[in-house]
DRENDO-1510 file (C-alpha; in Angstrom, 1 decimal, always signed):
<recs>
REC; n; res; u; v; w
REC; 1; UNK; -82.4; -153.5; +117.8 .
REC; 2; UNK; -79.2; -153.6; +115.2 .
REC; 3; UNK; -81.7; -152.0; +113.2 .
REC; 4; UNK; -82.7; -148.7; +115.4 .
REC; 5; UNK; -79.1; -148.2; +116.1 .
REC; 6; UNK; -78.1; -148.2; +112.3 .
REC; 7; UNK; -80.6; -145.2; +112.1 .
REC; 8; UNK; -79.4; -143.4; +115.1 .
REC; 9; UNK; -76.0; -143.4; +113.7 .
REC; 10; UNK; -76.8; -142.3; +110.6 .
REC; 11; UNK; -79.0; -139.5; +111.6 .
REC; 12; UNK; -75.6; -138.2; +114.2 .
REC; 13; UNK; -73.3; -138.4; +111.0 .
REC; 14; UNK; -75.8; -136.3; +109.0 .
REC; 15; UNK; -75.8; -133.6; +111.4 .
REC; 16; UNK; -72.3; -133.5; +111.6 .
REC; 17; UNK; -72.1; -133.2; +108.0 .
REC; 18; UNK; -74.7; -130.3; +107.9 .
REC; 19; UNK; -72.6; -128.7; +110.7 .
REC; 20; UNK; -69.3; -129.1; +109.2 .
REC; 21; UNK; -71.2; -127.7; +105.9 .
REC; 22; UNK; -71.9; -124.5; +107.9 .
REC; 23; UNK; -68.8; -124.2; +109.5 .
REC; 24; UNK; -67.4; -124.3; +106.2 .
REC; 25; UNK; -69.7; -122.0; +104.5 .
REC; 26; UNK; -69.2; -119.4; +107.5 .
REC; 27; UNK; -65.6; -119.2; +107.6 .
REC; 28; UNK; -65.5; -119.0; +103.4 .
REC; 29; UNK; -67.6; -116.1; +103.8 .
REC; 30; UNK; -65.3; -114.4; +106.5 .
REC; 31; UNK; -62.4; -114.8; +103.6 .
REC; 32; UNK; -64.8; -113.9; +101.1 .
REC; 33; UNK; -65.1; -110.4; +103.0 .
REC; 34; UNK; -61.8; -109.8; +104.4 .
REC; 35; UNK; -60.1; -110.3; +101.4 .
REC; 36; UNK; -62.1; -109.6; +98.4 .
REC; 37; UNK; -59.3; -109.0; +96.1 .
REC; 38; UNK; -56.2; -110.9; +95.6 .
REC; 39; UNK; -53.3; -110.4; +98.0 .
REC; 40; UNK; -50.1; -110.7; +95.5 .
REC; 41; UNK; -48.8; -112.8; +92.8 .
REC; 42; UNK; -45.2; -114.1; +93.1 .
REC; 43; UNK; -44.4; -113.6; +89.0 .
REC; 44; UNK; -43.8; -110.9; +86.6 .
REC; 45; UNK; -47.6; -110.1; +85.6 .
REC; 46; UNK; -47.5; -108.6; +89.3 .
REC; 47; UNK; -44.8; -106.4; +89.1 .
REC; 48; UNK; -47.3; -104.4; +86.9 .
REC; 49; UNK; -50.7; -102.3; +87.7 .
REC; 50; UNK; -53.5; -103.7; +86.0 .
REC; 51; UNK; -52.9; -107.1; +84.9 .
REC; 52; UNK; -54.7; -109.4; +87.3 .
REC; 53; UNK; -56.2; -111.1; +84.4 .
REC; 54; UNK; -57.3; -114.2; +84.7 .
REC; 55; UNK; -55.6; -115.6; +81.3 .
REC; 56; UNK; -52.5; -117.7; +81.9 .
REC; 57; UNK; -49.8; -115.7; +84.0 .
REC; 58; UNK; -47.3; -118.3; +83.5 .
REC; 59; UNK; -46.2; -117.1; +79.6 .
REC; 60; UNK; -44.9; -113.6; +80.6 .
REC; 61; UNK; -41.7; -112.8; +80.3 .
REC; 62; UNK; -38.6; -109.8; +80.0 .
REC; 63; UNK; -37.9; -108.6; +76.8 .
REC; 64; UNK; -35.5; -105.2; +75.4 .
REC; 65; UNK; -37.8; -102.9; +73.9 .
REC; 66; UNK; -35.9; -101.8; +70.5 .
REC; 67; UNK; -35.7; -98.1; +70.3 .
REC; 68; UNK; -38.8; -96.0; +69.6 .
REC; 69; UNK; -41.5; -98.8; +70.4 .
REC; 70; UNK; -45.0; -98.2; +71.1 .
REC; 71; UNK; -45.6; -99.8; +74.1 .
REC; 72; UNK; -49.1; -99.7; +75.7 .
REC; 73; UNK; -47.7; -98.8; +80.3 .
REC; 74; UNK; -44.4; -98.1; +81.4 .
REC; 75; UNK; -42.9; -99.2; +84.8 .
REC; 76; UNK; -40.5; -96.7; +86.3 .
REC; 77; UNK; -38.2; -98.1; +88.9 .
REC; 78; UNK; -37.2; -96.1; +92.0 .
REC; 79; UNK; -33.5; -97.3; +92.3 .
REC; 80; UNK; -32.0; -96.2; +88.9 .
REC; 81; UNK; -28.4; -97.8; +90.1 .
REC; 82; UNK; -29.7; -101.5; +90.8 .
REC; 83; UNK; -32.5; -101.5; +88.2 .
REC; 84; UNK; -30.1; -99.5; +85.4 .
REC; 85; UNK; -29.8; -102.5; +83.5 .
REC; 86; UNK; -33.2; -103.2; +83.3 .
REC; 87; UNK; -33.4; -99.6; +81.4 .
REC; 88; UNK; -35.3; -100.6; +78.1 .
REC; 89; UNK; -35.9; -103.6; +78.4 .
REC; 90; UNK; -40.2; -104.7; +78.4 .
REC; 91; UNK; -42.4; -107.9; +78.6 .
REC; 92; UNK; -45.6; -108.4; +77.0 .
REC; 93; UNK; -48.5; -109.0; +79.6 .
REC; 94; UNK; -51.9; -110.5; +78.5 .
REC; 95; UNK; -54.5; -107.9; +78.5 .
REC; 96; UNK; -52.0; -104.7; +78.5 .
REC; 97; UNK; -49.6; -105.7; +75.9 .
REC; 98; UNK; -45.9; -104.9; +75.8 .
REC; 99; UNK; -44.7; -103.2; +78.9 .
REC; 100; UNK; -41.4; -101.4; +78.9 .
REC; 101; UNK; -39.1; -100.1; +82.1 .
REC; 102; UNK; -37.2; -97.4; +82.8 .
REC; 103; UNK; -35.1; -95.6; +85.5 .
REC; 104; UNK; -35.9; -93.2; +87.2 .
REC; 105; UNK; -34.5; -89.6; +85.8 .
REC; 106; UNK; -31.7; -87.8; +88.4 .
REC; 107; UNK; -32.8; -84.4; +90.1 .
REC; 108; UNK; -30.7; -81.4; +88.6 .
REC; 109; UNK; -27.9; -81.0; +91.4 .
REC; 110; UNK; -28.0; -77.1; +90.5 .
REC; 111; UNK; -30.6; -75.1; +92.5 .
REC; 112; UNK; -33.5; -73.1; +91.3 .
REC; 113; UNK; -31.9; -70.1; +92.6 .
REC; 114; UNK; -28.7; -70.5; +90.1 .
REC; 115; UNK; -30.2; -71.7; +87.1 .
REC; 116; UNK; -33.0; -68.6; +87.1 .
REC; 117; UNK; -31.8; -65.6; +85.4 .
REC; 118; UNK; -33.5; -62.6; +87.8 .
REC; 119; UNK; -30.5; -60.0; +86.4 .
REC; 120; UNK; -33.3; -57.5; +84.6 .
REC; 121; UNK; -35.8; -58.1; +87.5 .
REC; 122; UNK; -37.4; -54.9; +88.9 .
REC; 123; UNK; -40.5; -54.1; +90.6 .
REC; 124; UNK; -43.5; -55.2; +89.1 .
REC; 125; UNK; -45.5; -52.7; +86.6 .
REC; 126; UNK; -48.7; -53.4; +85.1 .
REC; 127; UNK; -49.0; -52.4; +81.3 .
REC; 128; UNK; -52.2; -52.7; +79.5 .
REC; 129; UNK; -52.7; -52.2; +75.8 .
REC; 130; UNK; -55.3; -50.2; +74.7 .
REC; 131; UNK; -58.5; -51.6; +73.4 .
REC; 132; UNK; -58.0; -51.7; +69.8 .
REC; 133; UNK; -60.4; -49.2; +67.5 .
REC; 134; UNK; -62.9; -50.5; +64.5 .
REC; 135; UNK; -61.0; -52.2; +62.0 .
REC; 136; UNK; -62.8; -49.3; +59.3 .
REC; 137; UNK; -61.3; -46.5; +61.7 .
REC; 138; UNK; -58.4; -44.3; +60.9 .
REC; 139; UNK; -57.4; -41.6; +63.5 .
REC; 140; UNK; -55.2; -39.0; +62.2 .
REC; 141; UNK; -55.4; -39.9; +58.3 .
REC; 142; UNK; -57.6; -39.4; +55.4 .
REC; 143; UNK; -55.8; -40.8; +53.0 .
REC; 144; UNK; -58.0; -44.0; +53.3 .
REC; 145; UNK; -61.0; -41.9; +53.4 .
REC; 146; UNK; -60.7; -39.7; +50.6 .
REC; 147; UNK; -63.8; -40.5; +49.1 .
REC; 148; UNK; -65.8; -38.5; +52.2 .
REC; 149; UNK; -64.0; -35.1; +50.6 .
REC; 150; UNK; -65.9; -36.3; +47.4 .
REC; 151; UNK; -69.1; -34.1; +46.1 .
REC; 152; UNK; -71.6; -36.1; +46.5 .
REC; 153; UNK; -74.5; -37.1; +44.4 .
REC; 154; UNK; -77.7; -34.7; +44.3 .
REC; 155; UNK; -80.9; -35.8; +43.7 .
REC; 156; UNK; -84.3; -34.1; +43.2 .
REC; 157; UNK; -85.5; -34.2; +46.5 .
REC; 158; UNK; -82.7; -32.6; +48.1 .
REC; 159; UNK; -83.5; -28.8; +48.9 .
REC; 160; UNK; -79.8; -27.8; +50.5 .
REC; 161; UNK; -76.5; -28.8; +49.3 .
REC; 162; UNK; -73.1; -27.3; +50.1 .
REC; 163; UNK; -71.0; -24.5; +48.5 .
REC; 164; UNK; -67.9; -25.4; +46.3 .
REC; 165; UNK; -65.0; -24.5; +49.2 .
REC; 166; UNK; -62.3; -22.2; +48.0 .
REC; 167; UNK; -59.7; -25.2; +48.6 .
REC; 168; UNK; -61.5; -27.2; +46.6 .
REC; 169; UNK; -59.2; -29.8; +45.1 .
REC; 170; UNK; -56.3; -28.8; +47.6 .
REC; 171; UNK; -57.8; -31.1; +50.6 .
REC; 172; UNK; -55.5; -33.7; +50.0 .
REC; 173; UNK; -52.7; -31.6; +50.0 .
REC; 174; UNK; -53.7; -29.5; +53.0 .
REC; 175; UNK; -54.5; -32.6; +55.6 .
REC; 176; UNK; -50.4; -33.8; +54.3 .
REC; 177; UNK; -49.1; -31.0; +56.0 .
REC; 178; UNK; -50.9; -31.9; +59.4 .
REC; 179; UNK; -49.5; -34.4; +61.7 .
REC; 180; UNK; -51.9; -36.8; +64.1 .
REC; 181; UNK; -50.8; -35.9; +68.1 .
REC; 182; UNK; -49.3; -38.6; +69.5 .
REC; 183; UNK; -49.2; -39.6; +72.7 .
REC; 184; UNK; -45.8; -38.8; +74.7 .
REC; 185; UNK; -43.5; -41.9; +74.7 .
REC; 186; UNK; -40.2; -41.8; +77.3 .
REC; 187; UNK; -37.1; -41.8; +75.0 .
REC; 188; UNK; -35.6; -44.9; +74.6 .
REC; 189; UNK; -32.9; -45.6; +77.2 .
REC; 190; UNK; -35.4; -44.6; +80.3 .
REC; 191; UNK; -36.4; -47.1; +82.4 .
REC; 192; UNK; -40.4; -47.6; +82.5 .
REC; 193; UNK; -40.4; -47.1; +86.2 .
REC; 194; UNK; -39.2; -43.4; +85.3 .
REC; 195; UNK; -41.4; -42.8; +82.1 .
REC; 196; UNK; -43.6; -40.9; +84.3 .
REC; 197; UNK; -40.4; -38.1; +85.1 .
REC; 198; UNK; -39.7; -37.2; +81.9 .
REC; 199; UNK; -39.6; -33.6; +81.4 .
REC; 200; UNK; -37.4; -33.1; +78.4 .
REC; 201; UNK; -37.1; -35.1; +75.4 .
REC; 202; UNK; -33.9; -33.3; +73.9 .
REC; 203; UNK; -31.4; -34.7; +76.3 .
REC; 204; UNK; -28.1; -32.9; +77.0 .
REC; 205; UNK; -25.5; -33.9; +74.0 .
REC; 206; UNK; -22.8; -35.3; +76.1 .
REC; 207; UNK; -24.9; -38.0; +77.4 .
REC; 208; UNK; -24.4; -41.1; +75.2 .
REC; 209; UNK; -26.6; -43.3; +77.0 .
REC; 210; UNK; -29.4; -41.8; +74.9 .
REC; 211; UNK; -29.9; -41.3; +71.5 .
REC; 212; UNK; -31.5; -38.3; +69.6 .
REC; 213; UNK; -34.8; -37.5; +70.3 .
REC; 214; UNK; -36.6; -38.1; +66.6 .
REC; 215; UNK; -38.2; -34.5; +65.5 .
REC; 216; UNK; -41.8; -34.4; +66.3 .
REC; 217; UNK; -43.9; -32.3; +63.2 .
REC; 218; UNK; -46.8; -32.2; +65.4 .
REC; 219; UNK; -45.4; -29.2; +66.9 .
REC; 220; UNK; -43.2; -28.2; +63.6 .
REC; 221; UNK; -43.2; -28.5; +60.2 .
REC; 222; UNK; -40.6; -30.9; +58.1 .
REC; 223; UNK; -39.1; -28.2; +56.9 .
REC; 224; UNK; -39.2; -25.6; +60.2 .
REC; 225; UNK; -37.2; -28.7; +61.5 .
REC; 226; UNK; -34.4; -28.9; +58.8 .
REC; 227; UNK; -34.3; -25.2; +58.3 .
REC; 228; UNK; -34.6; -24.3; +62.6 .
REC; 229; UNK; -31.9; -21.9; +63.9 .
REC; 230; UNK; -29.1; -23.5; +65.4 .
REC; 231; UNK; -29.4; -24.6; +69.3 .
REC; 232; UNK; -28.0; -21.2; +71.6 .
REC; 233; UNK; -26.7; -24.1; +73.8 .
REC; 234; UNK; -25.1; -26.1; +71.5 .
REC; 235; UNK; -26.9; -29.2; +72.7 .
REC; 236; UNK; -26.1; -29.0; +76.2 .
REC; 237; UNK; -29.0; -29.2; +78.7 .
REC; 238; UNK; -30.1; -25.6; +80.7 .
REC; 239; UNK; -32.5; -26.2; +83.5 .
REC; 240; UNK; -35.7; -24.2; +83.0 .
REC; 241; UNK; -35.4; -20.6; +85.3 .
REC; 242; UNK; -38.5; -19.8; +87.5 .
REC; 243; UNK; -39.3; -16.8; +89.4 .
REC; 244; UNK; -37.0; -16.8; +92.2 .
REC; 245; UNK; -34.3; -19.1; +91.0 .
REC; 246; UNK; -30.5; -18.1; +90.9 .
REC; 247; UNK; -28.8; -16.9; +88.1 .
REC; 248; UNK; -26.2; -19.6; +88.4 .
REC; 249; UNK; -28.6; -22.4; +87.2 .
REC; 250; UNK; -28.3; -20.8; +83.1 .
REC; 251; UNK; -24.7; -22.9; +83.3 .
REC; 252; UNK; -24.7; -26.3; +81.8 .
REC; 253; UNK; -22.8; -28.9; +83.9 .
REC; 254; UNK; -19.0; -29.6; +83.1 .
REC; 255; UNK; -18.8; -32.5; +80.9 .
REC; 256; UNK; -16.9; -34.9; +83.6 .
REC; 257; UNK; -19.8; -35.1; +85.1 .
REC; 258; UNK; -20.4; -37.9; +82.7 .
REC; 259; UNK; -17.7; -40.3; +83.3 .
REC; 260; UNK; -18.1; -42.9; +85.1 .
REC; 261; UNK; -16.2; -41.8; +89.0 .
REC; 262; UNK; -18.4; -39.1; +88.4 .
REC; 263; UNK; -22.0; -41.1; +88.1 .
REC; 264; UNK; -20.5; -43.4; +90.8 .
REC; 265; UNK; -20.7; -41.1; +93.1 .
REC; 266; UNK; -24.1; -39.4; +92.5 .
REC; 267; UNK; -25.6; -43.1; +92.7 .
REC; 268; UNK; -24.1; -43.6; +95.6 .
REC; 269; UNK; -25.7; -40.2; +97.3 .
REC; 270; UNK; -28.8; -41.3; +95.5 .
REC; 271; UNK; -28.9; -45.0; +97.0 .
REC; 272; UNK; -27.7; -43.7; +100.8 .
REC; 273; UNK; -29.1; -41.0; +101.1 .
REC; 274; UNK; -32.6; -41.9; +99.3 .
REC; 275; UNK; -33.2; -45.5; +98.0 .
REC; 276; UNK; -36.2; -46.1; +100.0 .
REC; 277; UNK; -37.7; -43.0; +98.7 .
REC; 278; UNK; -40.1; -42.8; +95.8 .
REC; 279; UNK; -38.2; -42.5; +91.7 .
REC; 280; UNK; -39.3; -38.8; +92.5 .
REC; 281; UNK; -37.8; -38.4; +96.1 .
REC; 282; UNK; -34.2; -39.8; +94.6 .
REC; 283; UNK; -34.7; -37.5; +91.7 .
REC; 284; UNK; -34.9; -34.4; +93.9 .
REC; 285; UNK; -31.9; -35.9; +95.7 .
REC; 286; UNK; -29.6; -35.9; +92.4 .
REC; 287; UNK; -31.3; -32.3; +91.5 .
REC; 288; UNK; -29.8; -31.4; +94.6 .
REC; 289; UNK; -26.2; -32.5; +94.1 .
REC; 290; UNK; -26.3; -31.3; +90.7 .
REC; 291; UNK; -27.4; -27.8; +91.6 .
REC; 292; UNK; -24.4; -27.7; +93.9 .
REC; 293; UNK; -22.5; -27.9; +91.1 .
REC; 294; UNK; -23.6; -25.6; +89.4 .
REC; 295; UNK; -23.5; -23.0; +91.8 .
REC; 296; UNK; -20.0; -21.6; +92.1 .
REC; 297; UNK; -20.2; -22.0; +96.4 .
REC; 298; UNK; -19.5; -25.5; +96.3 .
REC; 299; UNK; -16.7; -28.1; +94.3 .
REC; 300; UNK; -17.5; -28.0; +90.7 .
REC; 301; UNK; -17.8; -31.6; +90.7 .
REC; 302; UNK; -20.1; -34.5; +91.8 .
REC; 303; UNK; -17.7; -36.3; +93.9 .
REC; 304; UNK; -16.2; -33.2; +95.4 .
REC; 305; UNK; -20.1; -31.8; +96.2 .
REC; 306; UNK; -21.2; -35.1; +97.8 .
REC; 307; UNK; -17.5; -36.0; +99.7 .
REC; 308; UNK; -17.2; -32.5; +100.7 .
REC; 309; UNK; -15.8; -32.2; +103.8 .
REC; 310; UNK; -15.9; -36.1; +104.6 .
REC; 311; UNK; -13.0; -36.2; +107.3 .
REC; 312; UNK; -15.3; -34.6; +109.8 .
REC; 313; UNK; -17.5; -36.6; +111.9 .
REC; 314; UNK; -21.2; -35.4; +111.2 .
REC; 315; UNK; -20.3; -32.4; +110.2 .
REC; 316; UNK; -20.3; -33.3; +106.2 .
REC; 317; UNK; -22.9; -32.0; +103.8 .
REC; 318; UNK; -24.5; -35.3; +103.0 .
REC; 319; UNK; -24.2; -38.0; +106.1 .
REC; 320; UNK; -23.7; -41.0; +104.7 .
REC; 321; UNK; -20.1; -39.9; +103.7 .
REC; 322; UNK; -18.9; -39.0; +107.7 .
REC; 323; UNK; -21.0; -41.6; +109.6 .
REC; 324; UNK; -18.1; -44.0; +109.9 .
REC; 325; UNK; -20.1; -46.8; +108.7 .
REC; 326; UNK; -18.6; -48.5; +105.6 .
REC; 327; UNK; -20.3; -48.0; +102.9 .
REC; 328; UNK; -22.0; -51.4; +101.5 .
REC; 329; UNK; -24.4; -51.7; +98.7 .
REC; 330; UNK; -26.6; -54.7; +100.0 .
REC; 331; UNK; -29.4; -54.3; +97.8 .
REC; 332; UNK; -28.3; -54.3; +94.0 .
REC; 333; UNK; -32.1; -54.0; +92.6 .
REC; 334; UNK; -32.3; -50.4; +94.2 .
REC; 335; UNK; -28.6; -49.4; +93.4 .
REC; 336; UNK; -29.5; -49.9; +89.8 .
REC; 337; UNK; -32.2; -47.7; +90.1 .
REC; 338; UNK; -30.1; -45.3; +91.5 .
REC; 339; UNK; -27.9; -45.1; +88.6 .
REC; 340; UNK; -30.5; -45.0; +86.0 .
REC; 341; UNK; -31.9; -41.7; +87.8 .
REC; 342; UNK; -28.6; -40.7; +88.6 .
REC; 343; UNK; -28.2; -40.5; +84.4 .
REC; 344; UNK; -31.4; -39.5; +83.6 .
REC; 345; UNK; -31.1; -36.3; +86.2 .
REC; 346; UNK; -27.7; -35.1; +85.2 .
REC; 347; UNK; -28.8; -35.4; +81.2 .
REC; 348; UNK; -31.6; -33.4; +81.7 .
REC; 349; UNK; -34.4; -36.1; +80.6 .
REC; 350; UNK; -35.9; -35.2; +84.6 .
REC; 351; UNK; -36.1; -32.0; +86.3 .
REC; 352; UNK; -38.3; -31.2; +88.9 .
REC; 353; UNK; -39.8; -27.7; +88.4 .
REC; 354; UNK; -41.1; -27.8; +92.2 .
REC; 355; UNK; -37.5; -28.0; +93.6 .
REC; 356; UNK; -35.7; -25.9; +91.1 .
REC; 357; UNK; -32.6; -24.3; +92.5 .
REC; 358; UNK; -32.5; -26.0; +96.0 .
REC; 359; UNK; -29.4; -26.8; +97.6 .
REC; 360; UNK; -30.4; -28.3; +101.0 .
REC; 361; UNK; -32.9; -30.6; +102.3 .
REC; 362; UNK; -33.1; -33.1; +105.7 .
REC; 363; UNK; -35.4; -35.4; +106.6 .
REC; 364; UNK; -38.8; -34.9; +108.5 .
REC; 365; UNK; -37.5; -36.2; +111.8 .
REC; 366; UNK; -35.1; -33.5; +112.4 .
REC; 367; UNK; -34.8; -30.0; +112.7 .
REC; 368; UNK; -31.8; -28.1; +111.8 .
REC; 369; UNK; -31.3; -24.5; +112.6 .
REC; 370; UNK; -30.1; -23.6; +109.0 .
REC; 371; UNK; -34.0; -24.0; +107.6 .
REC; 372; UNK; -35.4; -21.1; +109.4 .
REC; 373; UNK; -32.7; -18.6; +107.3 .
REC; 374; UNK; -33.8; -20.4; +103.8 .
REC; 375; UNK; -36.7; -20.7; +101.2 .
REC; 376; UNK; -38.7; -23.5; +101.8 .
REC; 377; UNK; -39.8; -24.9; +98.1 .
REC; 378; UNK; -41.4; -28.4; +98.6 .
REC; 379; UNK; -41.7; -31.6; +100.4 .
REC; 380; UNK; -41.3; -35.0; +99.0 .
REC; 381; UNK; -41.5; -38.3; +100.7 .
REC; 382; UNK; -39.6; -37.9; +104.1 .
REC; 383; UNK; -37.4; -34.7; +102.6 .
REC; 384; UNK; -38.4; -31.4; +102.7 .
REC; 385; UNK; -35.9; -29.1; +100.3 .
REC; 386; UNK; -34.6; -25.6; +100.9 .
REC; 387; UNK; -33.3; -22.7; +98.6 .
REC; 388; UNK; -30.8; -20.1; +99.5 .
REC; 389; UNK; -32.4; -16.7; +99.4 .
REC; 390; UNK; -28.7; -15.2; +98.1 .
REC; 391; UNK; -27.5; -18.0; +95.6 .
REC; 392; UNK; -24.6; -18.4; +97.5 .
REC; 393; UNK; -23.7; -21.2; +100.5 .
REC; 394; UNK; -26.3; -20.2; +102.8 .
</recs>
């Protein structure tokens, strides 16, 4: 009897142990999957990425990292004012090596919009270069290839060969006085936004803002260029005369027009009048002033031609000076423009033949009664520009 219940109580405490084995197992593996890594360590190795090693934690410690070490990770701290102290100082971790810290650097407390230079900004022009030619190719010269004028070398199976030329011996001499066409290139001072309006390259002589045009001995000889007759005009730009155009336009402008009141004031007809026009449309604009000039109807100066008649209300010549609006220049990108055509018209460098003598235009959305007594020369961009059939005011 003593003995059967021996057995019966060890067979209950062996299934207890088996179930408390199981219990055990179960919930280790429920750990084992909800946390498969390590949650944190409360020392220094865990301050940095990487270093859950499993050497010995305990023998890490803070060191200063002397100037220019190699270290193998950095730890940047987010606070630079609590942690500044800790700026250069390191500890070596087991399995990274030495460590080092640093603050964090300050933001710049001046804006992107102050610290980028945008003063030469303009609108954005494509330029592509041209494919270069062979490196054994020379356009324009045969200096390098002087061997080709050579004879060449006849042998006994040849049945033609050439006649001695009467220049023979002279070719070298001959191809010196020709000069290789270039290409036309603006004169240095024009914006590349205007390249395209060049008509002259001899700009008038009064206008400083460009300098000489260099001779060009494609069209004349070295010395037809030194020994040339002297200029009629003395320098001084005359607008080409077409068929039709007034007799008035063989002036050149008075010199003030060069100052700087004076180019103030053609800018500012250019920009209010014209700035959201095409480089051509504000050109014909300027042509316009200038012409009034010229022409001995009107003041014989830029300021008095586009303020003419300013103290009546709309009843002006050009109607941004008797609008009564102030006159602001809230886009400086486009009033630049309008200075370097204002320039570039009154020197001579542009000149639009399709305008020529015009002295009136308005815009497409209006109809004057003054256009139907007038020539009608062209229309550009949202102007359409008128000349006199007399020369004189209307």
């Amino acid at each position: 009897m003593h003995r059967r219940i021996v057995t019966r109580l060890r067979a209950a405490a062996a299934r207890q142990d088996r179930s408390s084995l199981l219990t055990s197992l179960v919930i280790g593996l429920g750990i084992w999957v909800g946390f498969p890594t390590v949650v944190a360590y409360q020392d220094m190795t865990s301050m940095v990425s990487g270093a859950e090693s499993q050497g010995a934690r305990w023998n890490s410690f803070v060191e200063k990292a002397a100037a220019g070490s190699v270290h193998a990770a950095e730890m940047p701290f987010a606070n630079a004012d609590a942690t500044g102290s800790l700026s250069g100082a390191g500890f070596s971790a087991p399995g990274i090596g030495t460590v080092t810290f640093r603050g964090k650097a300050a933001a710049n407390d001046v804006p992107d919009e102050f610290r980028v230079n945008r003063a030469d900004k303009q609108g954005r022009l494509v330029q592509i270069a041209p494919v270069a030619p062979p490196k054994s190719f020379n356009a324009g010269s045969v200096f390098e290839r002087s061997s080709s004028l050579l004879k060449p070398t006849l042998d006994g199976e040849l049945k033609m060969a050439f006649a001695a030329p009467a220049i023979k011996g002279k070719e070298i001499e001959i191809a010196a006085a020709f000069h290789a066409k270039q290409d036309k290139k603006a004169a240095p001072g024009v914006p590349v936004m205007l390249a395209s309006l060049v008509t002259n390259d001899t700009p008038d002589v009064l206008a400083t803002a460009y300098a000489p045009a260099e001779p060009d001995y494609a069209k004349a000889s070295p010395f037809e260029t030194l020994l040339r007759n002297e200029d009629p005009n003395q320098g001084r730009f005359i607008p080409p005369i077409a068929k039709g155009d007034h007799a008035w336009m063989s002036q050149p402008l008075p010199p003030s027009v060069f100052s700087k009141a004076e180019q103030k004031c053609l800018a500012n007809a250019i920009y209010f009048e014209a700035r959201s026009e095409s480089p051509k449309g504000q050109a014909a604009v300027a042509q316009v002033v200038l012409n009034r000039v010229r022409n001995p109807a009107y003041p014989n100066s830029i300021c008095g031609v586009v303020y003419q008649n300013d103290n009546w209300r709309n009843r002006c010549q050009f109607s941004f000076a008797c609008d009564g609006i102030k006159d602001r220049v809230l886009s400086p990108s486009h009033y630049r423009v309008a200075e370097d055509i204002a320039m570039a018209v009154t020197a001579g460098k542009i000149f639009i033949p399709e305008i020529g003598s015009s002295t009136h235009y308005y815009a497409t959305y209006v109809n004057p009664g003054w256009a139907r007594t007038m020539q009608k020369m062209k229309k550009i961009g949202l102007h359409i520009f008128y000349r006199t059939y007399g020369g004189g005011w209307s």
